[in-house]
N, C-alpha and C positions, 0 to 999 in steps of 0.2 A: 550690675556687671553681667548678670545670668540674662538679661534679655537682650544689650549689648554684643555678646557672645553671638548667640541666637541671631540676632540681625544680620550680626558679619557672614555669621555658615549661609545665611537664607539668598544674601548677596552672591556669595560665592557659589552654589549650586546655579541659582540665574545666571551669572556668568557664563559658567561650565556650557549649561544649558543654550545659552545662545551661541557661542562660540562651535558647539555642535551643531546646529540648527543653520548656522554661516557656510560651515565646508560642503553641507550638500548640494546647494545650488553652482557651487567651483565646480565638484565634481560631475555635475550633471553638463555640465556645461562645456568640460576637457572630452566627456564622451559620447558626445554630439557631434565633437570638432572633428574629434579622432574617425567614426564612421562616413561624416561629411566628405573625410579626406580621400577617404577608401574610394568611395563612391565615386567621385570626380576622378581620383586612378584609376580606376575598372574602369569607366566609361573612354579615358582618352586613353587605355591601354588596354582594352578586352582581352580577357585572360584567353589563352585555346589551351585542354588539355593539361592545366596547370594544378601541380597539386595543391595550390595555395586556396583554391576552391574548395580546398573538404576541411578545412580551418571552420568555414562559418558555413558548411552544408553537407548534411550525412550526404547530400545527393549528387552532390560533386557541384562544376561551375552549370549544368542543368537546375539543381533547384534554387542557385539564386540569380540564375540571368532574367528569373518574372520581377525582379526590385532595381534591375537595372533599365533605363531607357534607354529605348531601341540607337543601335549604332547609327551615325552619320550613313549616308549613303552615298556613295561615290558620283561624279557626276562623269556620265558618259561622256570622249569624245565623238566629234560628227562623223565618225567613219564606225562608230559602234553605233551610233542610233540610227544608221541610215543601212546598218547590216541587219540588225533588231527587227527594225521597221520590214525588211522586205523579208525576212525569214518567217515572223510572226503570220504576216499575208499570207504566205503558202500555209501554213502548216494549219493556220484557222480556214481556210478556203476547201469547201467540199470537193474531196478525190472524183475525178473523173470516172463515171463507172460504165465500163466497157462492156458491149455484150459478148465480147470474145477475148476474157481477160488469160491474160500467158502471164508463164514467168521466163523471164530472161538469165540463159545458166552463160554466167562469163569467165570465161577461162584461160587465165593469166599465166604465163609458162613459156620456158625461155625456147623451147623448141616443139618437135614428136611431142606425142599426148598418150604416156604410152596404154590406157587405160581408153582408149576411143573405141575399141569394139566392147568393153563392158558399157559403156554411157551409149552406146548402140542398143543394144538391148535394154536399157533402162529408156528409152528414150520413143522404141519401137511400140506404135499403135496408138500415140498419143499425139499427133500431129495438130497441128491449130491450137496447141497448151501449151508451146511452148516455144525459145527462140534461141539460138546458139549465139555467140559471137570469142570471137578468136585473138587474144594479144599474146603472140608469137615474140620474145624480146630480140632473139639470136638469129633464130633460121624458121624459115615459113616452112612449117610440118607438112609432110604427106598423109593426105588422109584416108580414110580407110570406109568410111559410113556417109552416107547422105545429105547427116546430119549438121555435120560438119564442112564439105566442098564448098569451097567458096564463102565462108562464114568467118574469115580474119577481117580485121580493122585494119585504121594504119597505124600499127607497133612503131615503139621506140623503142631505145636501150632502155633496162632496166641495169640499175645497180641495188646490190641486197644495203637494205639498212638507208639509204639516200632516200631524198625527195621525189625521184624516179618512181619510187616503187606506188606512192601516194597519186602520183600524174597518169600511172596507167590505170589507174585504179579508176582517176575522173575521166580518161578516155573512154574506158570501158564502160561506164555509165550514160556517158552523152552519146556515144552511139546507138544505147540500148534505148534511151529514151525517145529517141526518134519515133520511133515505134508504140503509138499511143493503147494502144492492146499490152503493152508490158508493165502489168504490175507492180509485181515484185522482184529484187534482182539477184542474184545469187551469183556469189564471188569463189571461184575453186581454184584450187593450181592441181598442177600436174599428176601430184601423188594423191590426189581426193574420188574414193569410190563414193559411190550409193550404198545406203546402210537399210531404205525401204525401197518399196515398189515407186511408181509416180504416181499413182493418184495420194499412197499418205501424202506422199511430200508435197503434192499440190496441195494439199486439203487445210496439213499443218501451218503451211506460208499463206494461203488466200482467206483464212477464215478465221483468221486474229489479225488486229491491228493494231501492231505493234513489230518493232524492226528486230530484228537477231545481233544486236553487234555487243561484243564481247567489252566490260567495262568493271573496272575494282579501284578501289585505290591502294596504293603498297608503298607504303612511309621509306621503303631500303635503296640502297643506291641503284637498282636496275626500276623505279620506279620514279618517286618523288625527287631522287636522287640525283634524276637526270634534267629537271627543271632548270631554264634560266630565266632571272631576274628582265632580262632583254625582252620579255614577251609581256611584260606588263607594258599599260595598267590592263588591257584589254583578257591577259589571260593570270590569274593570280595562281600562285602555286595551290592553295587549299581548291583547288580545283582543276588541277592537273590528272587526268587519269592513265591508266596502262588497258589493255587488252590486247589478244590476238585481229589481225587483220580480216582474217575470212569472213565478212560478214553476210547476212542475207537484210536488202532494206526493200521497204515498202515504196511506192513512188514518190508518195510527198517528199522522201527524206531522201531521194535522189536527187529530186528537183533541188532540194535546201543546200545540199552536198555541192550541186551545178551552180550556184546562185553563191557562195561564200568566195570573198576571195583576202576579207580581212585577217579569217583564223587562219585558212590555208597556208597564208603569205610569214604569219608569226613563225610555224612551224617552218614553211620551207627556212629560213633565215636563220632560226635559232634552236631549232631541234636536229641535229646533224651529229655524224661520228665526230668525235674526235675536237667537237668545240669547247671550251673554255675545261677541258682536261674532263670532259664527260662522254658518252657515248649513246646519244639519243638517236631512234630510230620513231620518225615520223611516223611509218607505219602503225607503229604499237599505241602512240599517243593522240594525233590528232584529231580522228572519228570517235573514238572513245571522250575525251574530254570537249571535243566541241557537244557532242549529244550531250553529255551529261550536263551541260552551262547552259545549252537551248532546249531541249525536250527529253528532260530527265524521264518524264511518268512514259515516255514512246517506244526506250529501249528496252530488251528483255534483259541485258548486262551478261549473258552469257552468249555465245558462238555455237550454232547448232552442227558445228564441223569439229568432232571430236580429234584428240591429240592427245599422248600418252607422253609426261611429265616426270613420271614415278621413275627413270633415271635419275633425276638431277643433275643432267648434264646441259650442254649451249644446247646440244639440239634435242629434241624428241627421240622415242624410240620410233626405230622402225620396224618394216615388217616384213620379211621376208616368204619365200616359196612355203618355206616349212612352219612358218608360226600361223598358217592359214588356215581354218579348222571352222564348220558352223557352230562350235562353242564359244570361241573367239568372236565370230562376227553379234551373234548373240548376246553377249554380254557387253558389249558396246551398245548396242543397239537398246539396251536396256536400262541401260544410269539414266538415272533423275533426279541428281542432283549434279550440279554444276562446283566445283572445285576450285579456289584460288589458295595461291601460295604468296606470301609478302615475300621481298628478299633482305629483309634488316633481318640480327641477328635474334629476334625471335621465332623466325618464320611462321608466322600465324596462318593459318588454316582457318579459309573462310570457307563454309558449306552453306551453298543458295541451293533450296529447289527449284525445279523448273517448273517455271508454271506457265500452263496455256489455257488462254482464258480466264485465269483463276483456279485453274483444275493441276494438281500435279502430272504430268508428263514425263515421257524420255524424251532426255536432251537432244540429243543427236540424229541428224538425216545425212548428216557423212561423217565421213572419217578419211583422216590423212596421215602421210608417211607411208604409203605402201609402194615397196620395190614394185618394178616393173615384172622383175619374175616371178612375183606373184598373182600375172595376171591371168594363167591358165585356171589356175586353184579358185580362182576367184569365181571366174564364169560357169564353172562345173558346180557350185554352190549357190549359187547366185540368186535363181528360182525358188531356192530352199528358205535362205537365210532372206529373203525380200520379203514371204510371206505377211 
């Protein structure tokens, strides 16, 4: 009976023992499926910014996008590979190098210029460096300098916030082009002084290559917020940008600017006031996110034409007779680092330094928003504060 016993316990722990030995390979097998599943959802559903990435990564969805295989890749239509194709040309194509290379100051404004005898003197003993051209939107200015007689284009209306504003912008460019000695192009309006002499400013734009146009991205309704779905597949919202308009660009990227007319055409159509209950302004988006989609490493992402923000109002501060001071001009002249604001309700504060060359820099070779009666104050400092 004692070894009968015995037999049965010795059966019974086998048992146990296999019946153990059986549930490991189930379970090995439900958490294979289970990972299997994930995988093939990440892949047909790529997370962006999801918290559900720090579940299985301290590092967020960066340290486990090296276990996932690469996303599908969209297939161009023939009106993006035939845009592709002739933007890529230029921009791989060696610049034309001029022995009498200018830059071209273009300057956008709906009448008078009231700042024409300061850009006289900024402009005075430099002859053969440089080229004017004139889009008058309202009334053709009387002018006052040399510099200027006879340097308007042929103006349209501009309307602020419209497609207008974007079309004088490629006027302004394809006239400047004409002219194979132009460079670089520099874009001003009305209220825009000089913040150095001309040779920095020549020195700063011809001896980097790389274009000045102002680019961030800003997830809040004055940003991302103004995106519509009508612009795909060719423009996807993760790729949508904001900046200021004023830019200064290099020739290739005039030419590329002259040569697009697939992105132009998105924006004119579907970046407008007032569509689908938004209030998008071409100006702010289109240069900014087509560079950023075509020759991201080309732009500096900041505006070398400073503007004061620190209201937080629609518009900039301005500057009056009295806020005119070589301390004032000075400390503009001085930042080097460039400043964005989101408009969601974090409002995040991006701070980029400016780099030229590689070297940190001050940002700024003009500045805007100044009253016209500020233009006496201006010229009496002028010499001082251009140093």
């Amino acid at each position: 009976m004692k070894s009968a016993k015995l037999w049965y316990l010795n059966m019974k722990d086998m048992h146990r023992n296999y019946r153990s030995h059986a549930k490991k390979p189930t379970w090995i097998i439900v958490l294979v499926s289970l990972v299997s599943l994930f995988l093939i959802c990440a892949f047909i559903y790529p997370p962006h910014n999801s918290s559900a990435c720090y579940v299985f990564s301290s590092n967020g969805c960066n340290g486990f996008s090296h276990w996932l295989p690469p996303a599908p890749t969209r297939e161009f239509t023939d009106e993006e590979i035939a845009a592709r194709v002739v933007m890529n040309d230029i921009l791989n194509t060696p610049p034309f190098q001029s022995k009498t290379p200018k830059i071209a100051f273009l300057f956008l404004i709906p009448g008078a210029l009231p700042f024409e005898k300061l850009w006289d003197m900024f402009f005075h003993g430099h002859e053969g460096r440089f080229s004017v051209y004139v889009h008058a939107s309202k009334d053709k200015p009387v002018h006052f300098s040399r510099y200027f007689i006879n340097r308007e284009i042929r103006s349209d209306k501009v309307v602020w916030g419209k497609i207008s504003m974007v079309d004088a912008e490629r006027r302004l460019l394809a006239n400047a082009l004409k002219d194979p000695d132009n460079q670089h192009f520099v874009l001003l309006s009305d209220s825009c002084i000089p913040l150095h002499d001309f040779d920095y400013v020549f020195n700063y734009l011809m001896y980097t290559n790389i274009s000045f146009v102002d680019c961030f991205e800003d997830p809040g309704p004055h940003g991302s917020g103004r995106y519509s779905e009508h612009m795909l597949p060719e423009v996807e919202k993760n790729d949508f940008r904001k900046g200021a308009q004023w830019f200064t660009m290099k020739r290739q990227h005039a030419v590329v600017v002259m040569a697009d007319n697939l992105y132009y055409s998105k924006f004119r159509d579907y970046c407008k006031p007032g569509m689908d209950g938004r209030n998008c302004y071409s100006d702010e988006h289109y240069l900014p996110t087509f560079f950023h989609m075509h020759d991201p490493d080309g732009i500096s992402y900041w505006s070398v034409t400073h503007v004061d923000w620190s209201e937080g109002k629609w518009h900039p501060k301005s500057y009056g007779a009295q806020d005119i001071s070589y301390q004032l001009l000075k400390n503009i002249s001085a930042i080097d680092e460039s400043v964005h604001v989101t408009s969601d309700e974090r409002k995040e504060i991006q701070v980029r330094p400016c780099l030229w060359n590689g070297r940190q820099r001050p940002c700024y070779l003009f500045a805007r928003k100044f009253l016209p009666e500020s233009l006496d104050n201006l010229m009496k400092l002028f010499s001082n504060y251009t140093m």
